[in-house]
C-alpha positions as CSV (number, residue, x, y, z in Angstrom):
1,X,70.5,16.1,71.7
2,X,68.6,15.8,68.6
3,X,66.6,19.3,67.1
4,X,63.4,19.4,66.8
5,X,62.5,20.7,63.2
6,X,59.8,23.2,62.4
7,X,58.6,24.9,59.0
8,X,58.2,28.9,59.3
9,X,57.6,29.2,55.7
10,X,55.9,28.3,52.6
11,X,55.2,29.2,49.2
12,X,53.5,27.4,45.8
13,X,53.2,28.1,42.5
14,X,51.0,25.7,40.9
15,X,47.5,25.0,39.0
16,X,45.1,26.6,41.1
17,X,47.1,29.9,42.1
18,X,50.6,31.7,43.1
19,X,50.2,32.0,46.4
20,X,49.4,30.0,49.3
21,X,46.4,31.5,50.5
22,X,44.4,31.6,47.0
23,X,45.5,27.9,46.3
24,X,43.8,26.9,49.7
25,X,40.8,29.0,49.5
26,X,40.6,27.2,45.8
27,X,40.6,23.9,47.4
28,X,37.9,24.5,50.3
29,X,36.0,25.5,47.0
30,X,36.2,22.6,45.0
31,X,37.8,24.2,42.4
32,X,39.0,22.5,39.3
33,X,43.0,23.7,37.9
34,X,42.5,21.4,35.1
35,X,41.5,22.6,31.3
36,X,42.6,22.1,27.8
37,X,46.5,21.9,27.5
38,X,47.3,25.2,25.9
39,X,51.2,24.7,26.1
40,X,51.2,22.9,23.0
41,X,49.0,21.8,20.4
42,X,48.0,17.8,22.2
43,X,44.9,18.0,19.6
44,X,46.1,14.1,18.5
45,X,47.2,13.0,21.7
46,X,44.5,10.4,23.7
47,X,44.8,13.3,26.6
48,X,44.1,16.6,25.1
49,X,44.0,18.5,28.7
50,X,46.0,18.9,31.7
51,X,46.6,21.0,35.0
52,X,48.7,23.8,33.9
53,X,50.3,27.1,35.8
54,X,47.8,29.6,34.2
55,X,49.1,33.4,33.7
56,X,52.3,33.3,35.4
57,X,54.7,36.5,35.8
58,X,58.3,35.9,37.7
59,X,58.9,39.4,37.7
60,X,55.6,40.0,40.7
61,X,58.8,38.1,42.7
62,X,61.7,39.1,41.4
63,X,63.4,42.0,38.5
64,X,66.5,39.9,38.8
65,X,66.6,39.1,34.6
66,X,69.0,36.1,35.6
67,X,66.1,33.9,36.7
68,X,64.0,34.6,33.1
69,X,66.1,32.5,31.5
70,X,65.3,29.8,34.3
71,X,63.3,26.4,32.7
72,X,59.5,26.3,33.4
73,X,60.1,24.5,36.5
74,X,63.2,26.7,37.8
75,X,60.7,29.9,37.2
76,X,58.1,28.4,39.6
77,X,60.5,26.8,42.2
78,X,62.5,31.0,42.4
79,X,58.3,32.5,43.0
80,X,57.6,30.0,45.8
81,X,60.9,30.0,46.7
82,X,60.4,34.2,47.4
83,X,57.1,33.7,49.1
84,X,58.2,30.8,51.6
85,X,61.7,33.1,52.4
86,X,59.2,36.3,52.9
87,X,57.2,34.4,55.4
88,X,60.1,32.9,57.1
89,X,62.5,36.0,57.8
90,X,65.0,35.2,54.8
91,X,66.2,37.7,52.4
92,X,66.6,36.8,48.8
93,X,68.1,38.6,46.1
94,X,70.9,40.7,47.8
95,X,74.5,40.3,48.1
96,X,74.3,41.8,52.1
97,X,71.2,40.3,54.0
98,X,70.7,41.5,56.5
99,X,68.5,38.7,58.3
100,X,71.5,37.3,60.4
101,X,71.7,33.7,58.5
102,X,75.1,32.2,58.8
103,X,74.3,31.2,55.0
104,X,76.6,28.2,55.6
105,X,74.3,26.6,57.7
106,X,71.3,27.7,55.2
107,X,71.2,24.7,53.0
108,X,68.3,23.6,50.1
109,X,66.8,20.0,49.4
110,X,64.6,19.6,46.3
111,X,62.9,17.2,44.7
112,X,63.1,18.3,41.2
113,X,62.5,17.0,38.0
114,X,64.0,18.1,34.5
115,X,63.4,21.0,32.0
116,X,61.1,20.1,28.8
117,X,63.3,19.6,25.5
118,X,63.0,22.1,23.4
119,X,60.7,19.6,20.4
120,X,60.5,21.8,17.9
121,X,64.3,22.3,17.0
122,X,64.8,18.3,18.7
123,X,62.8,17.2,16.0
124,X,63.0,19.4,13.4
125,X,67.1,18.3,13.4
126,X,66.5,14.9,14.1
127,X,64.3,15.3,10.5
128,X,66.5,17.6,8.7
129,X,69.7,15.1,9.6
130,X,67.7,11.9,8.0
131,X,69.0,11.1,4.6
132,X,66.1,9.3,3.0
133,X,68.5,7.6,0.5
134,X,70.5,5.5,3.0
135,X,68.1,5.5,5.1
136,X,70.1,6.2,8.0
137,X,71.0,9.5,10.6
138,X,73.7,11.6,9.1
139,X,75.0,12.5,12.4
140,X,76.9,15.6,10.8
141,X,74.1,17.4,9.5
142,X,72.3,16.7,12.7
143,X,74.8,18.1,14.7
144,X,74.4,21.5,12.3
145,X,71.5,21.6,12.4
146,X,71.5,21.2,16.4
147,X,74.4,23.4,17.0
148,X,72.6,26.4,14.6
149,X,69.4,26.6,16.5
150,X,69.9,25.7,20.1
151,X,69.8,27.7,22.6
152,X,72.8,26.6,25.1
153,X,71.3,28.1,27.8
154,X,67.8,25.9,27.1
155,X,69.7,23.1,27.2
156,X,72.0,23.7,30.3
157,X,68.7,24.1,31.5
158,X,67.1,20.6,30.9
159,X,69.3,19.6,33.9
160,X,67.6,18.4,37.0
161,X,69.9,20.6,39.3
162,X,69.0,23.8,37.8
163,X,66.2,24.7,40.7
164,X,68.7,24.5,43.4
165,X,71.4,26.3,41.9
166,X,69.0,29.2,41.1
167,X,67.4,28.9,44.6
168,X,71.3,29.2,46.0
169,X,72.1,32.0,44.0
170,X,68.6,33.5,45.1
171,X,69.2,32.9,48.7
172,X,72.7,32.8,48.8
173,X,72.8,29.7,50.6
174,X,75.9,27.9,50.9
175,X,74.9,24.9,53.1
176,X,74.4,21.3,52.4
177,X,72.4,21.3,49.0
178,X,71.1,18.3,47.3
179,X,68.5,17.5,44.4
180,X,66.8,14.2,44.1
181,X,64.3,12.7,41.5
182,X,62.5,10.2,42.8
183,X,59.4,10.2,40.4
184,X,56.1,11.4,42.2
185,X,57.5,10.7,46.3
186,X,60.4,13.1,45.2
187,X,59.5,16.0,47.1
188,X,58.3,14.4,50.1
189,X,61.9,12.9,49.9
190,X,63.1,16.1,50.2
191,X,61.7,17.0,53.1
192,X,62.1,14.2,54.9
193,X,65.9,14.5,54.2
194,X,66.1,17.9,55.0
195,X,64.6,17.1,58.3
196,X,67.3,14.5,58.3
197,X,69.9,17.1,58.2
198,X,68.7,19.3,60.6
199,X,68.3,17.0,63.3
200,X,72.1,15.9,62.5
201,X,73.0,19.5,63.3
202,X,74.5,19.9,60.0
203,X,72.3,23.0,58.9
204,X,70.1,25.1,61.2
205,X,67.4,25.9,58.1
206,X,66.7,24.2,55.0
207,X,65.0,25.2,51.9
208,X,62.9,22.3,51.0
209,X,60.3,20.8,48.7
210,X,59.8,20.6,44.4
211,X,59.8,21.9,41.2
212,X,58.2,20.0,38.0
213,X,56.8,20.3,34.8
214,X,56.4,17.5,32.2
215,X,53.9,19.2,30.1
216,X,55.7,19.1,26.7
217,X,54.8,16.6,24.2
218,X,57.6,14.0,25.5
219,X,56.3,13.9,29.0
220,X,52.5,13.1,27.6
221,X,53.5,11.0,25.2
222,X,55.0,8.7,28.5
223,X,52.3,9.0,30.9
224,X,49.7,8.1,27.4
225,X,51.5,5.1,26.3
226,X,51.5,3.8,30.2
227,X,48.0,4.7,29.9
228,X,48.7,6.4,33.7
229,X,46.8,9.4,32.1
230,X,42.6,9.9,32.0
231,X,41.1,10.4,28.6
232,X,38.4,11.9,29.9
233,X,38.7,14.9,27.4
234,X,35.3,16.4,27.3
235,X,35.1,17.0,31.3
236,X,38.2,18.0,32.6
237,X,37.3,19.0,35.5
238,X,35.7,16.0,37.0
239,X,38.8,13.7,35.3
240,X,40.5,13.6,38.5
241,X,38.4,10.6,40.3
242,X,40.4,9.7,43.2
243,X,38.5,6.7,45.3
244,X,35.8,6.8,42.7
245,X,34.6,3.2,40.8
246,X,34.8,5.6,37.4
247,X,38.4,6.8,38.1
248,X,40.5,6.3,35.0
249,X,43.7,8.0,35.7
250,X,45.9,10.3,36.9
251,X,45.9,14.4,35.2
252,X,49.4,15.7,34.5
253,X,50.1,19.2,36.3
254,X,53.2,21.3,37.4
255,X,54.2,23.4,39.5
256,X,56.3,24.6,42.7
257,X,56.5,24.0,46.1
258,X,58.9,24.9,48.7
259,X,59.0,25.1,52.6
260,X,61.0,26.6,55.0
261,X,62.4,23.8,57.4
262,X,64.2,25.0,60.8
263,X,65.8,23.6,64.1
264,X,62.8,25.1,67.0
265,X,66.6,26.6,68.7
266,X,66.9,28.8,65.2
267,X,63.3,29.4,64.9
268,X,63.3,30.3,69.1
269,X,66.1,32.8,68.4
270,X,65.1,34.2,65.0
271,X,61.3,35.3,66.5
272,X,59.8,33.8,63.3
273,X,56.2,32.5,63.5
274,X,56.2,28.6,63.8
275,X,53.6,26.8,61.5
276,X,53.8,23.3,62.3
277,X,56.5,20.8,63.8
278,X,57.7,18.1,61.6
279,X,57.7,14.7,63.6
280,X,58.3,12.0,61.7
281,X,59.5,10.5,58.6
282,X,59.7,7.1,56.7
283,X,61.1,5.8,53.2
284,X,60.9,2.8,51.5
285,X,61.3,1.0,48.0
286,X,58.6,-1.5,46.6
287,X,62.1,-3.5,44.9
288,X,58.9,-4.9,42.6
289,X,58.3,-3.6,39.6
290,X,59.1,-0.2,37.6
291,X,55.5,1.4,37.0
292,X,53.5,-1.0,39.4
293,X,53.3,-0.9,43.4
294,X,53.3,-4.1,45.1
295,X,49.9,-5.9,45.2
296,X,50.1,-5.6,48.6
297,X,51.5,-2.0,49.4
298,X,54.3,-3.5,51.3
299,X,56.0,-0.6,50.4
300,X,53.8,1.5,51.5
301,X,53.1,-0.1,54.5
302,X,56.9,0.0,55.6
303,X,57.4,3.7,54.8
304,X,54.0,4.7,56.6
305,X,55.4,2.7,59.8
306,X,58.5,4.1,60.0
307,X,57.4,7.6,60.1
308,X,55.0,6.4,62.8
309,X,57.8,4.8,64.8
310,X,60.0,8.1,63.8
311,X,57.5,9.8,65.1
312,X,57.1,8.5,68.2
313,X,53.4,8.0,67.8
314,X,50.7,5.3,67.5
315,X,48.6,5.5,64.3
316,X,45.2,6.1,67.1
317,X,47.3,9.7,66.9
318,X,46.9,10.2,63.5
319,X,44.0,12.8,62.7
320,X,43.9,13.1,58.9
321,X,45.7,11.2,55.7
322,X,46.4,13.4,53.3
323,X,46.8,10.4,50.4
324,X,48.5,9.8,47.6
325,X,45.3,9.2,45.8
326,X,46.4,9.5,41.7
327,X,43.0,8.7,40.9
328,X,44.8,5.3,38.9
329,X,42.8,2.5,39.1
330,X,46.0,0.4,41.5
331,X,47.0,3.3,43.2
332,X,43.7,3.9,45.0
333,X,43.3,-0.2,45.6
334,X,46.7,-0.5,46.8
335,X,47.3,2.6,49.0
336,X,43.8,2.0,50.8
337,X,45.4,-1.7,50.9
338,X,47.9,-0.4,52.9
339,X,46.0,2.4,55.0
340,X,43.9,-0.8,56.4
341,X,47.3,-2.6,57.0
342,X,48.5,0.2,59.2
343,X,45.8,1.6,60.6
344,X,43.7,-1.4,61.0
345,X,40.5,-0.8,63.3
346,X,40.9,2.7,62.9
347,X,41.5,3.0,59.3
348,X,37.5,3.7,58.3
349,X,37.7,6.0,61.1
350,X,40.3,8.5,60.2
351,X,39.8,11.0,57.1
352,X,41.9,10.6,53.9
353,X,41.4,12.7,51.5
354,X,43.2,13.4,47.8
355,X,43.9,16.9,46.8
356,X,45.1,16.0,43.6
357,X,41.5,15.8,43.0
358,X,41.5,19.0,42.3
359,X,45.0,20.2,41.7
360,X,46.4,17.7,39.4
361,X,49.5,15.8,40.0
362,X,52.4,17.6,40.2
363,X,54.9,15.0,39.8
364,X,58.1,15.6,41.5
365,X,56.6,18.7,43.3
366,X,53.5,16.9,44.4
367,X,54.1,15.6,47.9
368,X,55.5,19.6,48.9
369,X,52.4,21.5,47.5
370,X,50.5,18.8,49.5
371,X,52.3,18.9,52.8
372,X,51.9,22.4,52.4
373,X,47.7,21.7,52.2
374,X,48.6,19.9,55.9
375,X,49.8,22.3,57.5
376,X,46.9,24.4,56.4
377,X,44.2,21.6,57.5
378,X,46.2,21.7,61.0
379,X,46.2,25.7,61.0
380,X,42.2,25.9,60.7
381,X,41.2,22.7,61.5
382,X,39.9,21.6,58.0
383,X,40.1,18.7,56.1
384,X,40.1,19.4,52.4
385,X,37.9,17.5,50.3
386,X,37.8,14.2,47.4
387,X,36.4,16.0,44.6
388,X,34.5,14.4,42.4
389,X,33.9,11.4,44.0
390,X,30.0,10.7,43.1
391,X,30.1,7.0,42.5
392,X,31.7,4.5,45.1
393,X,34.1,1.6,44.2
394,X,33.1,-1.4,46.9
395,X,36.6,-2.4,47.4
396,X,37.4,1.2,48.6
397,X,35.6,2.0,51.4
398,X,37.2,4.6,53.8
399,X,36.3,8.0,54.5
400,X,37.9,9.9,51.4
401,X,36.1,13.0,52.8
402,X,33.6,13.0,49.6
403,X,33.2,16.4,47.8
404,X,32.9,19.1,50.7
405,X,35.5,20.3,53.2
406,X,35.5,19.0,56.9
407,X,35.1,21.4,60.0
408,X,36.7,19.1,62.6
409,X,39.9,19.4,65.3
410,X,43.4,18.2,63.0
411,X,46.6,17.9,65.1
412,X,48.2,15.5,63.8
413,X,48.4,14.5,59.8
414,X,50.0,12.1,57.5
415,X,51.3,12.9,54.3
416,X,51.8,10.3,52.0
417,X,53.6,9.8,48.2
418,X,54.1,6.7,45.8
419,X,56.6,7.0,42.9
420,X,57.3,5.1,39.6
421,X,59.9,3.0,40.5
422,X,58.4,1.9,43.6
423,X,59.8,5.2,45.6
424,X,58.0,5.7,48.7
425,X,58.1,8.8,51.6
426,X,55.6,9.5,54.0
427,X,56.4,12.4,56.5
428,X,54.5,13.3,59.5
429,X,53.5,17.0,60.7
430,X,51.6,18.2,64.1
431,X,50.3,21.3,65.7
432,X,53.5,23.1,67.1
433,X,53.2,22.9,70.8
């Protein structure tokens, strides 16, 4: 018999707060996490702000020094990663929990991205080792120059996998562990998979969701010159435009978010509070283009109609969308493209709303920190608002939940994420009954 998989816990770090709670009161404010990028100096750049972590301190989770030395992304994945384990019953940082986890059957899925090069010394040796008079690298003096100033723990650091091994080592969890990158549907991914696992009987709980951060002059300097990025540099917190006619592109954040994903027998025996049941999930690839969805979010459409048929549901079930909604000018087209496909006469009728609105785009952490803002909708029976969406585009004409939260009965919710590269995971979540 296949398990039924349930989250007991959650946790986010990201733009708008540390914690759970304050990033959800944020977010039935209207509140912006977007503001001049302070991380570096992006005075020259054609986006000059972003959606940074703001005054974050590991050690309000943790002592252990080990996790200090942790990349940007690894320090906010170990602080969500303590909060989610908190609420679900799982002790971290001790060689003898004493929670009663077979650990070998405690596994981790994230969808996490690499650390940020460290520029200054990257450049600085890619300078020092040009010899102007050939005209050409001298690959010896580079390598000096590199091997003199580099830190080797940085750079071990700039690998994707570092999240989950410092989540294991956190945890101590010695179950199936994996670590994809699937550009923005990455963390989605993850929890889909982990689901995946579960239901196989191959783990009874799973540590699931993201960790990202591309704010460093390399990742801006991407996003820029596929002009993905808004310029709108003196309002940054009305750049984010999802839905809207004046939406000119997306606003580079970061952050963490994980969730605790368990089989309802663990979850039953373990007396931990249940928060939502995860029903269904789909996965797709556009096979179209690198950067560009397909015209007609066939993609989309696939992935959002095998999580229905995963779910064992009929899209007249769905209560709320939580969207993709980048705020890009073909996102929004396309994804409302395929909402319409799927959903047909319903699709004006059903609320689908963008969070990242307000919290930025968190890459490969994205679709976690916004399953997370589902369960939450489901919990009190709010929809979270489109921020910023003053001006109406006539080709996008559902209800994007415009500007104020939404007191109405949520049960059921979609939660939808589009990469680069045509990546595509949609996971389904209801009211745990």
């Amino acid at each position: 018999m296949t398990e039924r998989v349930v989250i007991t816990g959650m946790g986010i770090v990201c733009p708008l707060g540390h914690d759970v709670e304050t990033l959800w009161q944020s977010l039935l404010a209207g509140q912006s996490g977007m503001a001049k990028t302070t991380l570096f100096d992006a005075s020259t750049f054609p986006t000059t702000f972003d959606a940074e972590v703001k005054n974050y301190d590991l050690t309000q989770f943790t002592a252990n020094p080990q996790y200090q030395h942790g990349n940007r992304g690894s320090r906010f994945a170990v602080g969500a990663t303590v909060q989610a384990c908190r609420q679900g019953g799982i002790d971290v940082d001790t060689t003898e929990p004493t929670d009663g986890i077979d650990r070998t059957r405690l596994g981790i899925y994230l969808g996490a991205g690499e650390g940020p090069v460290d520029t200054d010394i990257f450049f600085s040796a890619i300078i020092e080792g040009w010899n102007t008079e050939t005209n050409e690298m001298d690959w010896g003096r580079w390598a000096k120059v590199s091997f003199d100033r580099m830190d080797p723990r940085f750079e071990l650091e700039q690998e994707p996998n570092m999240p989950v091994s410092h989540i294991a080592m956190l945890t101590g969890a010695r179950g199936p562990t994996r670590s994809c990158l699937t550009a923005c549907a990455a963390s989605t991914q993850s929890v889909g998979e982990a689901t995946m696992i579960i239901r196989k009987g191959d783990a009874d709980i799973m540590i699931a969701g993201g960790a990202h951060s591309m704010i460093h002059p390399l990742g801006l300097t991407g996003f820029n010159r596929l002009t993905a990025l808004s310029t709108r540099n003196d309002s940054p917190q009305t750049a984010s435009r999802p839905f809207s006619a004046s939406r000119d592109g997306f606003i580079l954040g970061e952050g963490s978010a994980i969730l605790i994903l368990e089989s309802l027998s663990s979850a039953k025996k373990r007396g931990v509070e249940i928060l939502a049941e995860v029903i269904g999930y789909g996965s797709s690839s556009d096979a179209f283009r690198v950067t560009d969805m397909h015209e007609d979010g066939r993609g989309a459409i696939q992935a959002m109609t095998a999580a229905l048929i995963d779910a064992g549901i009929r899209y007249q079930d769905v209560d709320y969308i939580n969207t993709h909604g980048t705020s890009t000018a073909e996102n929004d087209l396309i994804e409302t493209k395929a909402i319409k496909a799927v959903f047909k006469e319903k699709a004006k009728r059903v609320p689908a709303s963008s969070v990242k609105s307000m919290l930025g785009h968190l890459i490969g952490s994205a679709g976690a920190a916004e399953l997370i803002t589902c369960v939450l909708a489901i919990r009190d029976n709010i929809v979270p608002p489109t921020m910023n969406l003053n001006d109406s585009d006539p080709q996008l004409d559902l209800d994007y939940v415009p500007n104020e939260p939404r007191k109405m009965p949520v049960n059921v919710v979609m939660n939808e994420s589009f990469g680069f590269g045509g990546q595509n995971n949609v996971v389904i979540i209801k009211r745990y009954e």
